[in-house]
Backbone as a chain_set.jsonl record, in Angstrom:
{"seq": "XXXXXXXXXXXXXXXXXXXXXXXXXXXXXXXXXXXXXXXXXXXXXXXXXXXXXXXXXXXXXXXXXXXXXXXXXXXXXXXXXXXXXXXXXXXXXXXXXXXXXXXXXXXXXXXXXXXXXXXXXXXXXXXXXXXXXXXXXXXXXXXXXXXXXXXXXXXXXXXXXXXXXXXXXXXXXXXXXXXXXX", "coords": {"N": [[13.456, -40.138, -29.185], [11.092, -39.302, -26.87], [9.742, -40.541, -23.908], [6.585, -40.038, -22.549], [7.022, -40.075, -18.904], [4.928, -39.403, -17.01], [2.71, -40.412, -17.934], [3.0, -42.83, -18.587], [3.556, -44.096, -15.896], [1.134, -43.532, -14.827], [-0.846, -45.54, -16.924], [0.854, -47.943, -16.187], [-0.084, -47.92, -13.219], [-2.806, -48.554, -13.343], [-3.126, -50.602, -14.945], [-2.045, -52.128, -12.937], [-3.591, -51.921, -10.526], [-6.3, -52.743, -11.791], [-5.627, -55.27, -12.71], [-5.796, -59.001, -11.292], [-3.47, -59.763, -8.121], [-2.22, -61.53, -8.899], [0.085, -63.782, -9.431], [0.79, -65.361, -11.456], [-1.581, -64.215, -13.157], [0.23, -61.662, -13.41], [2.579, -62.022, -14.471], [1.87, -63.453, -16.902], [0.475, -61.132, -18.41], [2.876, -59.224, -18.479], [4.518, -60.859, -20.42], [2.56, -60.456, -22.413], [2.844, -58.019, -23.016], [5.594, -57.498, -22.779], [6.017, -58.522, -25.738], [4.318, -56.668, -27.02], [5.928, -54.691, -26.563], [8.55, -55.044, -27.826], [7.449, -55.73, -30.428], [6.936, -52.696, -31.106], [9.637, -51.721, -30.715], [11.328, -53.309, -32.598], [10.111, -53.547, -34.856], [9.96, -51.927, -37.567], [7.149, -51.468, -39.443], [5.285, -51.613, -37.875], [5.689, -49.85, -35.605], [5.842, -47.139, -36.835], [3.392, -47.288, -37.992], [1.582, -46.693, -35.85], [2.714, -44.154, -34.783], [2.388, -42.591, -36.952], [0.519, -39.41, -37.841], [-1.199, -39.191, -39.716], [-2.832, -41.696, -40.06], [-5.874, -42.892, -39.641], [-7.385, -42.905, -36.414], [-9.294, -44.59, -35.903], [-8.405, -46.647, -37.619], [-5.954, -47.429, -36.576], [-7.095, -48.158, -33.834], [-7.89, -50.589, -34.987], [-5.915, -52.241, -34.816], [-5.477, -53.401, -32.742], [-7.463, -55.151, -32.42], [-6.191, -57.044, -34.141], [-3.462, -57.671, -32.768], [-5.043, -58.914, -30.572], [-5.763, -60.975, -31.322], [-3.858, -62.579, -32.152], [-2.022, -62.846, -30.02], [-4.341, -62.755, -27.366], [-5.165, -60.85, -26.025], [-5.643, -59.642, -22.433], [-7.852, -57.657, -21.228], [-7.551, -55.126, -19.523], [-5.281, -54.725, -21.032], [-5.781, -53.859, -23.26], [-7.738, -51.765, -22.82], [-5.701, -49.915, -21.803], [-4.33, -49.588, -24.54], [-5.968, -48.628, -26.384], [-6.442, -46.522, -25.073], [-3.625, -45.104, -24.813], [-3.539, -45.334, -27.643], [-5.464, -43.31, -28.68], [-4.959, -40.995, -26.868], [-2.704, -40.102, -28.453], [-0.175, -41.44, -27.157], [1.676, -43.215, -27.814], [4.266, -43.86, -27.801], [5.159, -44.543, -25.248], [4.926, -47.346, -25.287], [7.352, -48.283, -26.119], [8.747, -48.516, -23.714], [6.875, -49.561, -22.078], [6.778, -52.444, -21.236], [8.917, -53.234, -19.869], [8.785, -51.217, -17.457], [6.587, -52.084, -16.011], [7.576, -54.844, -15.574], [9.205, -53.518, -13.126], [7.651, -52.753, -11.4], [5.73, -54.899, -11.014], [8.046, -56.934, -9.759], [8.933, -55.063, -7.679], [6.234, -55.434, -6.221], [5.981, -57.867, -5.337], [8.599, -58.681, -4.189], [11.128, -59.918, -2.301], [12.703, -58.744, 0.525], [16.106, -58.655, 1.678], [17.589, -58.891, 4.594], [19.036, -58.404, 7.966], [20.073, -59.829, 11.382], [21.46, -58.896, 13.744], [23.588, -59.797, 16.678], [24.685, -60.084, 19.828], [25.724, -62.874, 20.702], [25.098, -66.406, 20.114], [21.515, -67.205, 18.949], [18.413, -68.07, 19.515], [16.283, -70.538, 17.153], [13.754, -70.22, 17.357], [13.434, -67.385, 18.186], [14.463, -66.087, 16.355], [12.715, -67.104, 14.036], [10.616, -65.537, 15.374], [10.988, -62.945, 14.993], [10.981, -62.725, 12.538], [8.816, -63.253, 11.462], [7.16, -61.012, 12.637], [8.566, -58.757, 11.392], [7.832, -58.887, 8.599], [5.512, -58.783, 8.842], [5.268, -56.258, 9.484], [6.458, -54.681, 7.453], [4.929, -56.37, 5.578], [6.045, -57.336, 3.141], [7.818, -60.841, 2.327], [10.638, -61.587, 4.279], [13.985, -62.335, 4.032], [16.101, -63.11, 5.84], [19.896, -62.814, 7.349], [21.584, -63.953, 9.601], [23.977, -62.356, 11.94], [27.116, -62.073, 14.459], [28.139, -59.932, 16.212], [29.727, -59.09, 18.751], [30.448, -56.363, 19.878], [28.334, -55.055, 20.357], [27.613, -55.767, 22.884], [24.985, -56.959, 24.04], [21.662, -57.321, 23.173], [20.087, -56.982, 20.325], [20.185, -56.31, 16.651], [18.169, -55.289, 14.089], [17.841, -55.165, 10.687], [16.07, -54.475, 7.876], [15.332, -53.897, 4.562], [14.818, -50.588, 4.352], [14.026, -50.465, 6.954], [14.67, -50.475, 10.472], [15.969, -51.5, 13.412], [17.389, -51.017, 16.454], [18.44, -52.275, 19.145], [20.347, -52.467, 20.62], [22.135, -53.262, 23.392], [24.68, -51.758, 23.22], [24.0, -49.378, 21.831], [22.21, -48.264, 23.591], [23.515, -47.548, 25.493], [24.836, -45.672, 24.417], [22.81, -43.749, 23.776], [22.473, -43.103, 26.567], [24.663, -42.097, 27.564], [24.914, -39.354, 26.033], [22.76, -38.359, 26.772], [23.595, -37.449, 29.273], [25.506, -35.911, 28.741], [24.648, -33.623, 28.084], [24.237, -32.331, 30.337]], "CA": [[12.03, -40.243, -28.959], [11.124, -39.248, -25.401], [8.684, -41.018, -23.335], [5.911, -39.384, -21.244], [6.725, -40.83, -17.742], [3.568, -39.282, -16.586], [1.787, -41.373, -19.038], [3.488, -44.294, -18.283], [3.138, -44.273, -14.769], [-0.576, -43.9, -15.113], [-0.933, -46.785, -17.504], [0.748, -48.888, -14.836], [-0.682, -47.989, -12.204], [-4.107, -48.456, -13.913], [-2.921, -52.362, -15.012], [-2.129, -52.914, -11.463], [-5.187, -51.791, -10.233], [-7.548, -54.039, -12.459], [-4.91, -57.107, -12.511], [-5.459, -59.477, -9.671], [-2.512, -59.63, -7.646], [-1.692, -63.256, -8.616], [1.364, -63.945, -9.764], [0.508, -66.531, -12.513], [-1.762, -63.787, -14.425], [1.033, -60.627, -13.896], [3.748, -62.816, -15.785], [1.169, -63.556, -18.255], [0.585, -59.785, -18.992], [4.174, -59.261, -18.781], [4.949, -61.842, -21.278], [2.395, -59.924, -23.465], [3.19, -56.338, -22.968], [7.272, -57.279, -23.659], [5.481, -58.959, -27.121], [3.915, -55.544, -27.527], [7.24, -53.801, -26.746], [9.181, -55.601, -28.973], [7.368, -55.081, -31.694], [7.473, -51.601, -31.074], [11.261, -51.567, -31.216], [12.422, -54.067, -33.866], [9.326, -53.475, -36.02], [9.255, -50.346, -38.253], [6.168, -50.603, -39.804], [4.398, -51.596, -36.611], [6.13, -48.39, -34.873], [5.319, -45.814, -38.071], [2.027, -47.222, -38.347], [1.29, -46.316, -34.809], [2.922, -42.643, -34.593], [1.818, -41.661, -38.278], [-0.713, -38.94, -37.299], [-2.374, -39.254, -41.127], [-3.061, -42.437, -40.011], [-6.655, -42.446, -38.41], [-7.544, -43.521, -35.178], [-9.77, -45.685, -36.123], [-7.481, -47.951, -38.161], [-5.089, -48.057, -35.311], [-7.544, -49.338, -32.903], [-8.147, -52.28, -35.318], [-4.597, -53.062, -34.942], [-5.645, -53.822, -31.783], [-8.312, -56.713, -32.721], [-5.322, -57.833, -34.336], [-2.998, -58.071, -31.365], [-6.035, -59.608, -29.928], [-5.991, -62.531, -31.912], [-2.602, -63.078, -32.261], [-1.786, -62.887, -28.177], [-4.958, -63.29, -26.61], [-4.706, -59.516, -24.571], [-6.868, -58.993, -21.286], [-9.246, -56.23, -20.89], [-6.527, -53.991, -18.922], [-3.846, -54.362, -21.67], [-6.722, -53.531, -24.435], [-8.07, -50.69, -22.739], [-4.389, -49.341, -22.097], [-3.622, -49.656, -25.639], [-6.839, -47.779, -26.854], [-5.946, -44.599, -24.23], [-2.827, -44.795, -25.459], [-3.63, -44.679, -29.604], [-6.499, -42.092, -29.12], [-4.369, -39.887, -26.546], [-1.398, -40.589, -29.313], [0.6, -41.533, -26.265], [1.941, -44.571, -28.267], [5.476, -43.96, -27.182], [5.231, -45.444, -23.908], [5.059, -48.864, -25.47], [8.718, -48.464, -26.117], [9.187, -48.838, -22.259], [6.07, -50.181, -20.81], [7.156, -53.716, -20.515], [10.236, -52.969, -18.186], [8.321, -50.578, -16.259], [5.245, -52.828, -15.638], [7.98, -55.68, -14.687], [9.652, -53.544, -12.539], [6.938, -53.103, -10.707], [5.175, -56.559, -10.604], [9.451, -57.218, -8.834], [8.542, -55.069, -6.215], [5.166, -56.125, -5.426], [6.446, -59.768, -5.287], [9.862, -58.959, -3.884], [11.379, -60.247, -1.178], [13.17, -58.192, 0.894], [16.762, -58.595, 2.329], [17.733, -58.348, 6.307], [20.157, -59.056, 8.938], [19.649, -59.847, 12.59], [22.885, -58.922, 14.662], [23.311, -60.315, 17.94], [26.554, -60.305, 20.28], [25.512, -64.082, 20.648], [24.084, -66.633, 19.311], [19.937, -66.656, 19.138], [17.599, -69.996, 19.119], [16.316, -70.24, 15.541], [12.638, -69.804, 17.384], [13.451, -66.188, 18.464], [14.668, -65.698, 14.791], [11.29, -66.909, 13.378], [9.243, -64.501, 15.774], [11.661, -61.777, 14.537], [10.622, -62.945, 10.666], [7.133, -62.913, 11.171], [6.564, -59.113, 13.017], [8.909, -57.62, 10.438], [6.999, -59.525, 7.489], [3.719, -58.493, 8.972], [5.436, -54.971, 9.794], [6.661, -54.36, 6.168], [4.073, -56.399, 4.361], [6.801, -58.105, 2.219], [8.949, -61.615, 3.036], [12.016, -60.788, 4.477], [15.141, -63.295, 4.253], [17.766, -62.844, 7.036], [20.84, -63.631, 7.561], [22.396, -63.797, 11.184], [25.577, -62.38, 11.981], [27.428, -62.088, 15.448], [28.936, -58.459, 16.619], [30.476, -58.994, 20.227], [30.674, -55.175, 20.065], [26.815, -54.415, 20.543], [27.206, -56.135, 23.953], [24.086, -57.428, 24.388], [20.255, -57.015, 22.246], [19.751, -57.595, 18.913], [19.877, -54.845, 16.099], [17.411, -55.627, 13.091], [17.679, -54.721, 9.646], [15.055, -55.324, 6.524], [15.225, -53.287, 3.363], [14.833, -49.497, 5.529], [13.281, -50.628, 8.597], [16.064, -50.841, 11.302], [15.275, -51.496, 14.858], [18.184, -50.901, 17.305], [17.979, -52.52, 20.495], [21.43, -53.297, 21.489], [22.766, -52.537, 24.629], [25.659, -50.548, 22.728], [23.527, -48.052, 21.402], [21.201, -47.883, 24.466], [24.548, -46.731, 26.219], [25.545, -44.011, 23.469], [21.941, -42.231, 24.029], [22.658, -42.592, 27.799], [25.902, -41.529, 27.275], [24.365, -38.277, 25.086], [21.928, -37.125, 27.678], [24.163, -37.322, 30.238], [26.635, -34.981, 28.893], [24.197, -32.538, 27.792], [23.641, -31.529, 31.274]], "C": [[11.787, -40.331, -27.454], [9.553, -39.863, -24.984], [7.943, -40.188, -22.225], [5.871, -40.307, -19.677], [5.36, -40.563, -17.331], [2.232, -39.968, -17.088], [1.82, -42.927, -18.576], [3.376, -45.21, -16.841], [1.587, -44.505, -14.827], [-1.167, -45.113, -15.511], [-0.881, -47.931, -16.611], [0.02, -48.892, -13.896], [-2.208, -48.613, -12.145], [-3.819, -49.851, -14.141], [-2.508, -52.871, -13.995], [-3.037, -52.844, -10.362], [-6.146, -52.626, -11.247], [-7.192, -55.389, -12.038], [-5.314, -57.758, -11.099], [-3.888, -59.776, -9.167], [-2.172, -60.622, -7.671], [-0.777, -63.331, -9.602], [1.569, -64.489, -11.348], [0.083, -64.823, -13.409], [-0.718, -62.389, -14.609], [2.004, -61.249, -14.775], [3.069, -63.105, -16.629], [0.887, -62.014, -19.053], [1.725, -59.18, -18.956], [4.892, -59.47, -19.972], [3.824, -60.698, -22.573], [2.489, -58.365, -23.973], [5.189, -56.225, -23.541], [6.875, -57.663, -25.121], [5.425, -57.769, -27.426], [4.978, -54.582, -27.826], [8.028, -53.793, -27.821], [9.118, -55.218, -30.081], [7.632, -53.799, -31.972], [8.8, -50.995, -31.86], [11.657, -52.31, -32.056], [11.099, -53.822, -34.709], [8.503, -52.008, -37.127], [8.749, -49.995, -38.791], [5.125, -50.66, -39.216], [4.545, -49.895, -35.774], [5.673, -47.798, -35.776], [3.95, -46.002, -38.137], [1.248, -46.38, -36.972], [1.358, -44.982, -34.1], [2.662, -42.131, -35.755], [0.865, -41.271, -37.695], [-1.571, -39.237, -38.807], [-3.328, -40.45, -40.863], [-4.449, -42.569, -39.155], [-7.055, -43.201, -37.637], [-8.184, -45.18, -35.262], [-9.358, -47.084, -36.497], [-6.703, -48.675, -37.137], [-5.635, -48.718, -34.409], [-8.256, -50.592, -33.526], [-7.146, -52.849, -35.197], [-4.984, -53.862, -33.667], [-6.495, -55.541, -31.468], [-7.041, -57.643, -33.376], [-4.486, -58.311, -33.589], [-3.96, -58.873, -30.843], [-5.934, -61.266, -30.03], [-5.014, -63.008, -32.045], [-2.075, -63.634, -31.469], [-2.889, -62.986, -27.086], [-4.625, -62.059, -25.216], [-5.887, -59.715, -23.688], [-7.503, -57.414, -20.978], [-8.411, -54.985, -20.723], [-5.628, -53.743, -20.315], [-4.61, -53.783, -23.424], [-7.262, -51.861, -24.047], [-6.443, -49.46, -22.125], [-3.728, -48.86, -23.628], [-4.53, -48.55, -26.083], [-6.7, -45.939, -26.324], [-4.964, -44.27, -25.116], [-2.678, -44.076, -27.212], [-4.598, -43.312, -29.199], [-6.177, -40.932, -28.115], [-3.047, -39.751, -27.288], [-0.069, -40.313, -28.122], [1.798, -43.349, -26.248], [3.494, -44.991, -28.09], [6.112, -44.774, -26.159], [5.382, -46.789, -24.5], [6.438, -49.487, -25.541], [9.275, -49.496, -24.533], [8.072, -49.407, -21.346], [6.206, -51.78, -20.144], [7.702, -53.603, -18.936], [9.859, -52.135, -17.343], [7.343, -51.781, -15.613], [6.429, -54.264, -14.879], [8.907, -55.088, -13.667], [8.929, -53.565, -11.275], [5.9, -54.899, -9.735], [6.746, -57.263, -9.47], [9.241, -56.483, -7.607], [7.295, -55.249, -5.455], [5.183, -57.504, -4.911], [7.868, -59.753, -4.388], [10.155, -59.46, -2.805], [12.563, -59.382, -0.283], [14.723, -58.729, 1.768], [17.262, -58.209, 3.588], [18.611, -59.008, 6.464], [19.82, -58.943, 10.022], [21.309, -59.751, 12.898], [22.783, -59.007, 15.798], [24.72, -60.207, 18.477], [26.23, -61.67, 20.644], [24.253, -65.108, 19.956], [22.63, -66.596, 19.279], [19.381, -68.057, 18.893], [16.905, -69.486, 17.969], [14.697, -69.884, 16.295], [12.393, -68.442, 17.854], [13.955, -65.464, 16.775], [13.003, -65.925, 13.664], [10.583, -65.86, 13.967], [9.867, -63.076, 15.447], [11.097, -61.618, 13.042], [9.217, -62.431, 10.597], [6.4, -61.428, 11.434], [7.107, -58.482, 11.786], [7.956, -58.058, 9.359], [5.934, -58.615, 7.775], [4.274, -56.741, 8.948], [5.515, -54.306, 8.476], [5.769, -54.856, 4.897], [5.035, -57.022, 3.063], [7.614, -59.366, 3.137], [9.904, -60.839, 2.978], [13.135, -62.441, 4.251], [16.162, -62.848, 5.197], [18.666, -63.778, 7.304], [21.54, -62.893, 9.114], [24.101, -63.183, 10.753], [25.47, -61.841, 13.413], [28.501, -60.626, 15.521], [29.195, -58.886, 17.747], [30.27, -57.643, 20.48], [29.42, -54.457, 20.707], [26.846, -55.094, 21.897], [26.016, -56.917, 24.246], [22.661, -56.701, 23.255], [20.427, -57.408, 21.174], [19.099, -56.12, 18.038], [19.085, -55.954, 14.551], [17.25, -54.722, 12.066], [16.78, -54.841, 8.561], [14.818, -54.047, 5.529], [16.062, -51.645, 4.53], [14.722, -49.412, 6.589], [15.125, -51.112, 8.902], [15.591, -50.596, 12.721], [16.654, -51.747, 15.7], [18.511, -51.524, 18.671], [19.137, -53.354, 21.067], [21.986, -52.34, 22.598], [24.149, -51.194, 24.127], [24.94, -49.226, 22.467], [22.552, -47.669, 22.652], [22.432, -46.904, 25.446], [25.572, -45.309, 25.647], [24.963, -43.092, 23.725], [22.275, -41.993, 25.588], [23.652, -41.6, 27.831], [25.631, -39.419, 26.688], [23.603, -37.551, 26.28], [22.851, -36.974, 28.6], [25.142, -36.05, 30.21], [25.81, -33.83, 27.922], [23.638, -31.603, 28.939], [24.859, -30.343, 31.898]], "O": [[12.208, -41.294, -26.814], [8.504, -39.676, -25.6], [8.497, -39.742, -21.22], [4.936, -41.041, -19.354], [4.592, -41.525, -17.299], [1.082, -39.974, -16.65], [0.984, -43.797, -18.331], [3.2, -46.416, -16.671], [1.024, -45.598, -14.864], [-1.885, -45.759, -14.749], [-1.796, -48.676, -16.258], [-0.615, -49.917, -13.644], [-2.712, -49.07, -11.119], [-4.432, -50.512, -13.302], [-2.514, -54.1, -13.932], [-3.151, -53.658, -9.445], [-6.843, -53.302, -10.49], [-7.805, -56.267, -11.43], [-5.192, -57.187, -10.016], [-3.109, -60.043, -10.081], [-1.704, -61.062, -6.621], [-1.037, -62.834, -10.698], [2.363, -64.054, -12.183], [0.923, -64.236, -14.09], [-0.689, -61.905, -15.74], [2.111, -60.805, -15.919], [3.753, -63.064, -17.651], [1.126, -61.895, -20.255], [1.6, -58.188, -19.674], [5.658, -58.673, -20.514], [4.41, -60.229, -23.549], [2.241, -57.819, -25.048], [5.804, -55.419, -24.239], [7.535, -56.989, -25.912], [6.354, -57.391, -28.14], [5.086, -53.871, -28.825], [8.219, -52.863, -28.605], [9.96, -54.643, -30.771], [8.404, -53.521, -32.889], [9.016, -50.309, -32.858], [12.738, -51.89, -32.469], [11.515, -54.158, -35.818], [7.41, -51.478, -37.327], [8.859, -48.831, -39.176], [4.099, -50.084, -39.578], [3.659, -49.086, -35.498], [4.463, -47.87, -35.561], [3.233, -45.019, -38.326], [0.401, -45.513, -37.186], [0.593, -44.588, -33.22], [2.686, -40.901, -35.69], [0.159, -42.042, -37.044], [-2.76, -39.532, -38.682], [-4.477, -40.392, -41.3], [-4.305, -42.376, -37.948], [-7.169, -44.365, -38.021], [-7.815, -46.303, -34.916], [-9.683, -48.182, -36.046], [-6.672, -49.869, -36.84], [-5.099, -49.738, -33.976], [-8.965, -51.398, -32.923], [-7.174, -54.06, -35.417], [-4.732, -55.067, -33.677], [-6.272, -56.519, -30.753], [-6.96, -58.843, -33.114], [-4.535, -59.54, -33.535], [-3.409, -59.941, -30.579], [-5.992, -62.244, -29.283], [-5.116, -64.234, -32.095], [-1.58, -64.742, -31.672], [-2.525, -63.27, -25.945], [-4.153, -62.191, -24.087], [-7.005, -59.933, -24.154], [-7.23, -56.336, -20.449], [-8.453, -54.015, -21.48], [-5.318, -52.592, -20.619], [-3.989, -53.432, -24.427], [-7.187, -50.931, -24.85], [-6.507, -48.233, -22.202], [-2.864, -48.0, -23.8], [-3.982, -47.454, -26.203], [-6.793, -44.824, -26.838], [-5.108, -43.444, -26.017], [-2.155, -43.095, -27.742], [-4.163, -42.231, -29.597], [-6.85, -39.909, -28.237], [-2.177, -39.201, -26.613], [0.739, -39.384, -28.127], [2.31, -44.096, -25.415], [3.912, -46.144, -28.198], [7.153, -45.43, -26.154], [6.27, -47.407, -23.913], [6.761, -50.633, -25.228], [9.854, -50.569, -24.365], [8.23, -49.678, -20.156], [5.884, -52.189, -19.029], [7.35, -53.734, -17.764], [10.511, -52.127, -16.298], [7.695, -52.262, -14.535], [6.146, -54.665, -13.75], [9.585, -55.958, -13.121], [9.317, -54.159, -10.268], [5.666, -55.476, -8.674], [6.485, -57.994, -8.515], [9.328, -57.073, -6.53], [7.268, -55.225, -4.225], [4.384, -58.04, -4.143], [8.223, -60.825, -3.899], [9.166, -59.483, -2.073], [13.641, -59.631, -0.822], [14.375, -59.365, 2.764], [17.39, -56.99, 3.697], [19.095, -59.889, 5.753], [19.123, -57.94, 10.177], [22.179, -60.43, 12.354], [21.875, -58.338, 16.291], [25.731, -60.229, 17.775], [27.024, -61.658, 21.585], [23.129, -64.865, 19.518], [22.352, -65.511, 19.79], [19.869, -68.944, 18.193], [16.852, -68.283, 17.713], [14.224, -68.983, 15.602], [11.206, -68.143, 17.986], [13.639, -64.351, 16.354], [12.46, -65.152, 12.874], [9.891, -65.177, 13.213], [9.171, -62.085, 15.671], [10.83, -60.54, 12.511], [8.68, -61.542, 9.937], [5.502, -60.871, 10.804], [6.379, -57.755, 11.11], [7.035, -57.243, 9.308], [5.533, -57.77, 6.974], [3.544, -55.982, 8.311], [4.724, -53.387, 8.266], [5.687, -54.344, 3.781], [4.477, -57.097, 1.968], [7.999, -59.165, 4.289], [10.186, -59.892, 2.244], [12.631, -63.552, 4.416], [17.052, -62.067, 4.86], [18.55, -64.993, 7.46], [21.832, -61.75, 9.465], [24.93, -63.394, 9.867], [24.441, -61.319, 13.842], [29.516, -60.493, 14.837], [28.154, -59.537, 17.836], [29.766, -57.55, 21.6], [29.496, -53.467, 21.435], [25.683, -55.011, 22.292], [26.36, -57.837, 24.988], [22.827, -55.635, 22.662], [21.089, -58.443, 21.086], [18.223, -55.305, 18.328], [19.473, -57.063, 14.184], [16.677, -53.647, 12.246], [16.931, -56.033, 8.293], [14.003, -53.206, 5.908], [17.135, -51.56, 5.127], [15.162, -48.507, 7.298], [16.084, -51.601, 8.305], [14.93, -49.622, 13.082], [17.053, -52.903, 15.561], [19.074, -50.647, 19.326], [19.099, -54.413, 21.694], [22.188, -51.126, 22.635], [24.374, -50.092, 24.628], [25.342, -48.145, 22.898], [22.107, -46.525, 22.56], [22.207, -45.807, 25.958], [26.406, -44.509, 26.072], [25.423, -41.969, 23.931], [22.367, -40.825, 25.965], [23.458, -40.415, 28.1], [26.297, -38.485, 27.134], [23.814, -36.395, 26.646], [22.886, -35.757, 28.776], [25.5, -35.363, 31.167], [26.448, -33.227, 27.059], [22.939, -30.597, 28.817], [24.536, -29.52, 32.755]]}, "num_chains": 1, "name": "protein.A"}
């Protein structure tokens, strides 16, 4: 049974656009979209009832008042469900949990870094390093120090993709480069 990513994406994107971006209510629609999943997959006359085409629309979106009352859905995860039955795009439910939390993980995530230094650094040149990339990337970063001797001098900065170079080693490779292109 294949899932329409293009569907699925949409959906999300569409429950992360309504949702507020607060943490508290995405784990609450989380919590009821894996419910929804679930059933999906371990329940086969929830699933059949839902892809039987004989079955008409109408009925299916009372299932929905039922979910309602059972779990207590929000607006987004009601009007998701309704696209879904009446574009019979009811597949996606299989996988919309784990998409929807993979997302809500990287809107929340925190990002991994490293500061490399050929010595050590005062921890208040390490905060003003935290805070530009933060503000630069728009996600926390966590860093962890480590000491190269080899970079000579500057400080090379890592965080997820971002990478900022600025050690004397590499400032002497591009010298190095133009020089012998003449």
């Amino acid at each position: 049974m294949k899932v329409d990513k293009k569907t699925l994406k949409k959906v999300i994107k569409f429950l992360l656009k309504k949702l507020p971006k607060e943490e508290e209510i995405l784990i609450q629609t989380l919590d009821k979209l894996t419910t929804i999943q679930s059933l999906f997959k371990k329940n086969r006359e929830f699933k059949n009832f839902l892809l039987n085409p004989s079955v008409p629309v109408n009925d299916k979106l009372k299932l929905i008042e039922v979910l309602d009352n059972q779990i207590n859905l929000n607006e987004p995860i009601k009007e998701v469900l309704i696209y879904l039955i009446t574009e019979n795009k009811v597949k996606v439910l299989k996988v919309i949990a784990d998409e929807f939390k993979f997302e809500v993980e990287k809107l929340f995530s925190t990002v991994q870094g490293e500061i490399i230094t050929a010595y050590p650094i005062a921890d208040e040149l390490v905060l003003n390093i935290k805070q530009t990339v933060e503000e630069k990337l728009g996600k926390k970063v966590e860093f962890t120090i480590k000491q190269d001797p080899s970079i000579i001098g500057g400080v090379i900065v890592k965080a997820g993709s971002y990478v900022l170079d600025a050690s004397i080693k590499n400032y002497l490779q591009k010298l190095e480069q133009q020089l012998t292109q003449y």
